[in-house]
C-alpha positions in Angstrom: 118.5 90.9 103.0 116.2 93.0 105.3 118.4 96.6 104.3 118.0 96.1 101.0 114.7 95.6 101.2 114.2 98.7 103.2 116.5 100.7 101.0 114.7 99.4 98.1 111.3 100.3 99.7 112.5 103.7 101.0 114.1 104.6 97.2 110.7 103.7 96.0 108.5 105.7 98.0 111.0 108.8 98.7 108.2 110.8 97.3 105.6 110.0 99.9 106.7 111.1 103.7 104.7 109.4 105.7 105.8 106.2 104.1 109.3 106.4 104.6 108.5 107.8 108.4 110.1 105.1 110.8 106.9 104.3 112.7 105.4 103.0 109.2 109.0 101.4 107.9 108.5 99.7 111.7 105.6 97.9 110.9 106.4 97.5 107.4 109.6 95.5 108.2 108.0 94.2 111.4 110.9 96.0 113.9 110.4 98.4 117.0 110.6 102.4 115.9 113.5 102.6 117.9 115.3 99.5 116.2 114.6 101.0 113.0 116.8 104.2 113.1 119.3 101.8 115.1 119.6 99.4 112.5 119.7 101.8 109.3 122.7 103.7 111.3 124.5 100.3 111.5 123.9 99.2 108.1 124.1 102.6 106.4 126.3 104.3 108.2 124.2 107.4 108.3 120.7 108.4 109.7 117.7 107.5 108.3 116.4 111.0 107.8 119.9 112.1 106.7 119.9 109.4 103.7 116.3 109.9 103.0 117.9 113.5 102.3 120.3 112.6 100.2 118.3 110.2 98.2 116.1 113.0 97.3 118.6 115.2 96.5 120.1 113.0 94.3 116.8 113.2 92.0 117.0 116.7 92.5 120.2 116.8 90.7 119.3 114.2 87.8 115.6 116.7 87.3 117.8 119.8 87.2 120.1 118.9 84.4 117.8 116.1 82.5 114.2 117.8 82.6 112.3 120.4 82.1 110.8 120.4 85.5 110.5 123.7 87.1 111.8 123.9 90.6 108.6 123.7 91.9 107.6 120.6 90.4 110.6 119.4 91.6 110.0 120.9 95.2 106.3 119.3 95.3 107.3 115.8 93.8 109.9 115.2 96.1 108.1 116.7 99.4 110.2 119.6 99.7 107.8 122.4 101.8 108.7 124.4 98.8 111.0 126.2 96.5 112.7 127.8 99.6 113.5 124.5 101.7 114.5 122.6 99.0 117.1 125.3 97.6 118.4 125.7 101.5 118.8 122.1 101.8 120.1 121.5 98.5 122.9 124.2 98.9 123.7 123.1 102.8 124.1 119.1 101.6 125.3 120.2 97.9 128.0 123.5 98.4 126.7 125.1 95.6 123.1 126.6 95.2 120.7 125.5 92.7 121.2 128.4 89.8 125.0 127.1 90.2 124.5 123.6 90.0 122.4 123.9 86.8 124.5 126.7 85.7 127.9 124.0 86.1 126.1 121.4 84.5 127.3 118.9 86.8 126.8 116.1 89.2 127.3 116.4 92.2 126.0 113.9 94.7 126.3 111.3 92.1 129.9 111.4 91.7 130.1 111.1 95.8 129.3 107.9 97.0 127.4 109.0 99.9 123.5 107.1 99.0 123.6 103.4 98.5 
């Protein structure tokens, strides 16, 4: 099934931007650019670039509470611009901010099922 394959591809490489851009997951899964977003939207039911999001935030979440990583480990392994970006998108798509999420000690994201 071509979205799982893509979902599979994207989860794989949601560290590496320019993979998971839609001009590259166009030629990878041999579609037009503007088919690509299309398609995700009708299979996902969200935006490329808003599960992409997600996705990574997701990892945030399981690093914060199951690692030692630093928030700028975690900011740089995941393509975040840095510390600042990631904790603005992170409370925005979360609610909470990051010193509360770890403080909680709790999913968040995971227990939604908003990220195939």
């Amino acid at each position: 099934d071509r979205i799982a394959k893509m979902l599979n591809f994207i989860n794989q490489n949601i560290d590496k931007p320019k993979l998971i851009k839609v001009d590259n997951l166009a030629d990878v899964f041999m579609m037009s650019p503007t088919y690509v977003s299309e398609y995700f939207r009708k299979q996902v039911h969200m935006s490329l670039r808003e599960y992409i999001i997600r996705a990574k935030l997701k990892l945030v979440e399981i690093r914060l509470l199951n690692s030692n990583f630093t928030l700028t480990e975690i900011a740089d392994d995941l393509a975040f611009t840095d510390v600042s970006h990631l904790s603005k998108t992170f409370k925005k798509h979360v609610g909470v901010s990051l010193r509360e999420f770890k403080k909680n000690g709790e999913y968040v994201l995971l227990k939604r099922n908003m990220c195939s």
